[in-house]
N, C-alpha and C positions, 0 to 999 in steps of 0.2 A: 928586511926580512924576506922580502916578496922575492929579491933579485937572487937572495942565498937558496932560496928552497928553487928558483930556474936552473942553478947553474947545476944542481944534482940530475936536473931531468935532462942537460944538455952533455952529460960526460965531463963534469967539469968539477965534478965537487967530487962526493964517495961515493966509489966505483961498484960498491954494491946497491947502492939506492937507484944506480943509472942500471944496474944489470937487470934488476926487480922490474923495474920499470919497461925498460925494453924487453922483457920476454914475458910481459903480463901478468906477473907476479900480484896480486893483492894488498894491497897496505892502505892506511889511512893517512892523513897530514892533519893533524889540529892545530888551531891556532890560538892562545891562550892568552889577552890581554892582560900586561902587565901590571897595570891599571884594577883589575877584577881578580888580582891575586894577593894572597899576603904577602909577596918577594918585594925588596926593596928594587933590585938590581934585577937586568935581566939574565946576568950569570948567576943570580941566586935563583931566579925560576925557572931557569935550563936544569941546573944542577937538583935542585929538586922534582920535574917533570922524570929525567934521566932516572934518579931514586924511586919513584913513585908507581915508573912503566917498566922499570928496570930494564931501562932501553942499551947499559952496557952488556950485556950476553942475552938478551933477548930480541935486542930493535942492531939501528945501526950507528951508536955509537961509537965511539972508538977512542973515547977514555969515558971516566966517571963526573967530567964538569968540573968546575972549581973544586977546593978541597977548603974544608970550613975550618 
């Protein structure tokens, strides 16, 4: 997880996360123990973080996570 959230800050993941970043845009990273969630899967508690922050038109996702 640690190495997925470097590669966005190295231009290597999504290119809007790298642009935010590089021109000091604000944003937060939480990190949400799978473990301390009701999700089984971790594509279940993406897909519901994504619903919950409505991180597809508000954050930077770039679909809606599994489809249930």
């Amino acid at each position: 997880m640690l190495d997925r959230v470097r590669q966005h800050f190295l231009g290597k993941g999504n290119p809007d996360v790298y642009a935010d970043f590089r021109y000091g845009t604000n944003f937060s990273i939480q990190f949400v123990p799978l473990s301390k969630s009701s999700s089984i899967t971790l594509n279940e508690l993406d897909h519901e973080a994504i619903l919950a922050y409505d991180g597809f038109t508000r954050g930077y996702n770039r679909n809606k996570g599994m489809q249930k």
